[in-house]
C-alpha positions as CSV (number, residue, x, y, z in Angstrom):
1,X,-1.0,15.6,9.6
2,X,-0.7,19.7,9.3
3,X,-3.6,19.9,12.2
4,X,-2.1,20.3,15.6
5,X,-5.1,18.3,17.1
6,X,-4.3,15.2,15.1
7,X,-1.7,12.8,15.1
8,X,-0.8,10.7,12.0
9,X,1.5,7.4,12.2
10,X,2.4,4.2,11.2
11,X,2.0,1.7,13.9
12,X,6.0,1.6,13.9
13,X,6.2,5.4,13.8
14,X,4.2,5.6,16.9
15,X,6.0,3.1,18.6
16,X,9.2,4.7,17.5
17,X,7.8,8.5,19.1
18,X,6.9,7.0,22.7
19,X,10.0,4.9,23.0
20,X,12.3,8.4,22.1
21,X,9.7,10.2,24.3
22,X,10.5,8.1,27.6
23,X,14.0,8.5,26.8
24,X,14.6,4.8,26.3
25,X,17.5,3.5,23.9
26,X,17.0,1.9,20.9
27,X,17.6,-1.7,21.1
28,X,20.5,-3.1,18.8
29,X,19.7,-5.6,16.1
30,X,21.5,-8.7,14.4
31,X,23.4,-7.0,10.8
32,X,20.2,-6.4,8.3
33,X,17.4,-8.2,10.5
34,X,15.2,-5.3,10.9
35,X,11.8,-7.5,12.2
36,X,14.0,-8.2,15.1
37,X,14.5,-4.2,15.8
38,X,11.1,-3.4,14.8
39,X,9.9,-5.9,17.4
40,X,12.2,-5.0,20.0
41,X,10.5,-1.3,19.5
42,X,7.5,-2.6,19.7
43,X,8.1,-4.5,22.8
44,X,9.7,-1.3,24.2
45,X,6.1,0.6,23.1
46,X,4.0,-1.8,24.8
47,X,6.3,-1.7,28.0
48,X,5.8,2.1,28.6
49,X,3.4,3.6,26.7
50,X,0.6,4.1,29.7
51,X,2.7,5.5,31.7
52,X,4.2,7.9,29.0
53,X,1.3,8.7,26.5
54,X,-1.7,6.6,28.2
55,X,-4.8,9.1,28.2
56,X,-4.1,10.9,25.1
57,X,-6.1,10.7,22.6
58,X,-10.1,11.5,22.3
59,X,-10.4,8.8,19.5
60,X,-8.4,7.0,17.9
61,X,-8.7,5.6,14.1
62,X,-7.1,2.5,12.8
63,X,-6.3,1.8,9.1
64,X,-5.8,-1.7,7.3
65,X,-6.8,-3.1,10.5
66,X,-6.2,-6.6,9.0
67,X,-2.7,-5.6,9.1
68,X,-2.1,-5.1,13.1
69,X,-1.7,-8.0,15.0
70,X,-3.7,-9.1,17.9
71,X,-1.1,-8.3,20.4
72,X,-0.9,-4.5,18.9
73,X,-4.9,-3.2,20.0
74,X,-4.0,-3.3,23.9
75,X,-0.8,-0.8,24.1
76,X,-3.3,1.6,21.4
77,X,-6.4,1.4,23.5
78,X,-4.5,2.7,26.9
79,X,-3.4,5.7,24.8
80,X,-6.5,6.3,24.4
81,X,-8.7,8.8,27.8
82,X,-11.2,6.1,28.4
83,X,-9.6,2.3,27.0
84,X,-13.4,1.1,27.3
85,X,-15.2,4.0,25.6
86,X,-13.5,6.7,23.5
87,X,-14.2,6.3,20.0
88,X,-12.1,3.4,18.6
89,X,-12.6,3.0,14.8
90,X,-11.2,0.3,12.6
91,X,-10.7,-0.2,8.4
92,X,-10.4,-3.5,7.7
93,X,-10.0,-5.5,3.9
94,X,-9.7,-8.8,4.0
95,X,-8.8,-9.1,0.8
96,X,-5.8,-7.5,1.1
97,X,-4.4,-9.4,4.1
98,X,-1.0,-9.9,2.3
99,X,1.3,-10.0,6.1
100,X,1.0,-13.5,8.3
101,X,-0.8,-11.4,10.8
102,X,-3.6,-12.8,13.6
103,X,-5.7,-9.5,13.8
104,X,-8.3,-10.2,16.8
105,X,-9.6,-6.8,16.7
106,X,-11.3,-5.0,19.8
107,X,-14.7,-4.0,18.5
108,X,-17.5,-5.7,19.3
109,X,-20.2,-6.7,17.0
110,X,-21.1,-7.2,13.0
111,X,-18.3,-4.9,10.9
112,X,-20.3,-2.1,9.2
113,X,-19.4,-3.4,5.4
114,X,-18.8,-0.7,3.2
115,X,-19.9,-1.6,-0.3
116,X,-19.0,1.3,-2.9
117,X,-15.9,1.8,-4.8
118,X,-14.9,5.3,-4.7
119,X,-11.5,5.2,-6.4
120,X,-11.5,2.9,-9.2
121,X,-12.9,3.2,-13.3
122,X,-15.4,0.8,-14.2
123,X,-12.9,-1.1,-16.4
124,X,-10.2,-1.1,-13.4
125,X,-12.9,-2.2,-10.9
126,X,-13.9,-5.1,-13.3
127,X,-10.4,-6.7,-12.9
128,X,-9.9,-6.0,-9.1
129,X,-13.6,-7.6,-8.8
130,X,-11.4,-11.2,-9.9
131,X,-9.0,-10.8,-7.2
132,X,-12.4,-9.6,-4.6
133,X,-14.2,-11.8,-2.0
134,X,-17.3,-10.0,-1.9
135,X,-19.9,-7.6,-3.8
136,X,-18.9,-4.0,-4.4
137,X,-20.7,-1.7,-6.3
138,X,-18.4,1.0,-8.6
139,X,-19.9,4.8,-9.3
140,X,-16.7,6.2,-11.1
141,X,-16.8,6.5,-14.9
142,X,-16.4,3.7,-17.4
143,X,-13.0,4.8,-17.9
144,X,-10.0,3.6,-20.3
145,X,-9.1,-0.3,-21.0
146,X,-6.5,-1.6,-19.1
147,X,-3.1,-2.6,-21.0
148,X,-1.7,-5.6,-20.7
149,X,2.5,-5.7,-22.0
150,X,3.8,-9.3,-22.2
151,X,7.9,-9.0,-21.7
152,X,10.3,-11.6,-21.3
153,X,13.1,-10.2,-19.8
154,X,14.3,-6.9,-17.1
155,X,15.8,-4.8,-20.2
156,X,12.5,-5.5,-22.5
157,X,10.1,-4.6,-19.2
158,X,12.3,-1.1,-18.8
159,X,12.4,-0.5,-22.7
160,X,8.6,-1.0,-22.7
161,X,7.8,1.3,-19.8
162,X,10.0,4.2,-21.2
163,X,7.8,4.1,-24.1
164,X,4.7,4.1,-22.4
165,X,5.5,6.5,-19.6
166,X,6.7,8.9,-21.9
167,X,3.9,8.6,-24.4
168,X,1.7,9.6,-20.9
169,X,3.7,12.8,-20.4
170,X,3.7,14.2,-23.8
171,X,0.5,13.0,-25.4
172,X,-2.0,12.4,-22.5
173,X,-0.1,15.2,-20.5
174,X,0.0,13.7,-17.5
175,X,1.9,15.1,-14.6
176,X,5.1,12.8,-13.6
177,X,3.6,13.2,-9.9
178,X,0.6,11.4,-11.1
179,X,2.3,8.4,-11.6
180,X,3.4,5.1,-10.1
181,X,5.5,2.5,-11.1
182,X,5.2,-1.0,-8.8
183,X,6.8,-4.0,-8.2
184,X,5.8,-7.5,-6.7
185,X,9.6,-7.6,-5.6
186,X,11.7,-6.2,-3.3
187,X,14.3,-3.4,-4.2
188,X,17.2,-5.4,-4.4
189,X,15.7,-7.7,-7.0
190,X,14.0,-5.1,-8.9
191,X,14.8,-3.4,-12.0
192,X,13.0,-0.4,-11.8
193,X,15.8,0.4,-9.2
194,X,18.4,0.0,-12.0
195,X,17.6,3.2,-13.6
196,X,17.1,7.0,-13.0
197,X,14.9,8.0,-15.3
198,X,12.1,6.6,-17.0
199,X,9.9,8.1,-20.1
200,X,12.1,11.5,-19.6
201,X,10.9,11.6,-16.3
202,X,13.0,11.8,-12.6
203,X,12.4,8.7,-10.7
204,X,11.4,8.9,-6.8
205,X,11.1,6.3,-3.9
206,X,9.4,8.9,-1.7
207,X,5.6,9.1,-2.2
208,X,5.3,12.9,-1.0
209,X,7.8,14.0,-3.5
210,X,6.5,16.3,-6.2
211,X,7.3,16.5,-9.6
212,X,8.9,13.2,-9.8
213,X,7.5,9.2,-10.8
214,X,7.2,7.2,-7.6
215,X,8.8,3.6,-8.1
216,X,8.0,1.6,-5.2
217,X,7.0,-2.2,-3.9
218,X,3.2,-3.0,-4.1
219,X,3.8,-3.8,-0.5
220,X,4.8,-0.5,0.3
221,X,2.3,1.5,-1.6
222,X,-0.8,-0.9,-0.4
223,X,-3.5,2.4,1.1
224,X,-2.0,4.8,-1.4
225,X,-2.8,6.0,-4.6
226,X,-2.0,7.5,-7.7
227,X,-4.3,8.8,-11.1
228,X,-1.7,6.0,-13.5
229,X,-0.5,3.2,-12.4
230,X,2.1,0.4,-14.0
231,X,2.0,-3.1,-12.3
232,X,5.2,-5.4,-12.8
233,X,7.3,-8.1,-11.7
234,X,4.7,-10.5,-10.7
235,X,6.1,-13.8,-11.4
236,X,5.8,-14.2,-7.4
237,X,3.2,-12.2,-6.2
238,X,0.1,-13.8,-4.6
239,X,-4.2,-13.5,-5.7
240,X,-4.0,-10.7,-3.1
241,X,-0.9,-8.5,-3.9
242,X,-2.2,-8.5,-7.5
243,X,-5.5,-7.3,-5.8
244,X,-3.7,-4.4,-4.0
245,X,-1.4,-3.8,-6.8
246,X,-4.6,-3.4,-9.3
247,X,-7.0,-1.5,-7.3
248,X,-4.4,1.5,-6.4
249,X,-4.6,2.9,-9.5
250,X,-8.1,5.8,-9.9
251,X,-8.1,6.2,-13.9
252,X,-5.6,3.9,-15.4
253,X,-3.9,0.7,-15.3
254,X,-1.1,-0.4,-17.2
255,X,-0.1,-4.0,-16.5
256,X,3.4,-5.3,-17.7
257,X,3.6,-9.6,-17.2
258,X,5.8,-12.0,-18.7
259,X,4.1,-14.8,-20.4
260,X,3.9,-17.7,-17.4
261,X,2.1,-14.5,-14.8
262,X,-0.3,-13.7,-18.1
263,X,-1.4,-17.5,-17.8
264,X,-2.6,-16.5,-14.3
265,X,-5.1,-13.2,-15.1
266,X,-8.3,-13.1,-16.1
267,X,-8.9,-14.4,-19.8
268,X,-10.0,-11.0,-21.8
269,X,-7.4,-8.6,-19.8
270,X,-6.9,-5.6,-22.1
271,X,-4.9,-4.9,-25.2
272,X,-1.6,-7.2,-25.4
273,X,1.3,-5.7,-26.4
């Protein structure tokens, strides 16, 4: 994003920038229905965005393509010099298709399937492989087990992770920035956003913020990643959140559960706690 020749966005971010570009006003939404505004935006996008940013872009890339749907690809391809023929490039994991979206994507042809795990430990890869449609081979180290905490209710879960997180800082020295705490549920039902402070260490909802633990939905962090990674609150979440939520972290996993979720994961999961 620091290159002047490249843009970075979200899909809504960009449909935000060339709605405020034309000059249009926002549209107002219904008290706390956000999909309604975010579509209305994205209505607005598709409306004027050849006529205000068509012919833009050399190339454009595309990631978690399974997330855009179908109706997204024609707005992006006018921004785009030749619709037809600049390079158009898209990521795509089925796997992780955790939105109700109908991606009908514009590229021709067989998908180019990419077949090595660049982020993930051995021992992490081998309990994201459950969770994985497909064959995927994994060139990191063998790396640490991956914990498995049974809790039973939101004060043992935030008791448990104060002990483990700090246990990270002072004897594995691990950098607070390093870290990610997520969540199968929203903010509002979570209790990771009852607290400040976890293991000693300041608590952040902003990824980009240094220094500090990210807390954050799996939804939100799904494409990110961090070196240590705690999983919890899954009583709800589906085969593929837990797939997203268990691939993010690159050299340890640490998976907190209370005892019905623990019925669901692979037999042989870990050390119980």
């Amino acid at each position: 994003a620091d290159v002047p020749e490249i843009d970075v966005f979200n899909y809504d971010e960009l449909c935000r920038a060339v709605v405020d570009e034309a000059g249009l006003p926002l549209p107002e939404s219904p008290a706390g229905d956000q999909g309604a505004f975010f579509q209305a935006v994205r209505d607005l996008f598709a409306s004027c965005c050849a006529d205000v940013a068509g012919g833009r872009y050399g190339a454009l890339v595309a990631d978690e393509g399974q997330d855009f749907d179908s109706d997204w690809w024609l707005p992006l391809q006018l921004l785009l010099i030749d619709p037809d023929r600049s390079p158009l490039y898209v990521f795509y994991d089925d796997n992780q298709r955790i939105y109700s979206m109908q991606p009908d994507l514009p590229v021709p042809g067989e998908p180019i399937q990419l077949t090595t795990n660049c982020r993930n430990t051995k021992r992490i890869a081998e309990l994201v492989a459950a969770y994985y449609d497909g064959d995927v081979e994994t060139r990191g180290p063998e790396g640490l087990p991956v914990q498995l905490h049974v809790y039973e209710d939101p004060a043992e879960l935030l008791a448990k992770l104060d002990d483990e997180i700090a246990a990270w800082l002072r004897d594995a020295e691990v950098a607070p920035g390093d870290v990610a705490l997520l969540t199968a549920r929203s903010r509002d039902k979570s209790a990771l956003w009852t607290v400040k402070r976890l293991g000693g260490a300041v608590l952040t909802d902003d990824p980009w913020e240094r220094g500090k633990i990210l807390r954050s939905s799996i939804h939100r962090f799904k494409g990110l990643e961090r070196l240590v990674v705690a999983v919890c609150e899954l009583d709800t979440a589906t085969d593929q959140l837990l797939y997203v939520g268990f691939s993010r972290p690159k050299v340890f996993l640490s998976v907190y559960a209370t005892p019905a979720v623990v019925d669901r994961l692979p037999e042989g999961l870990g050390k119980r706690e």
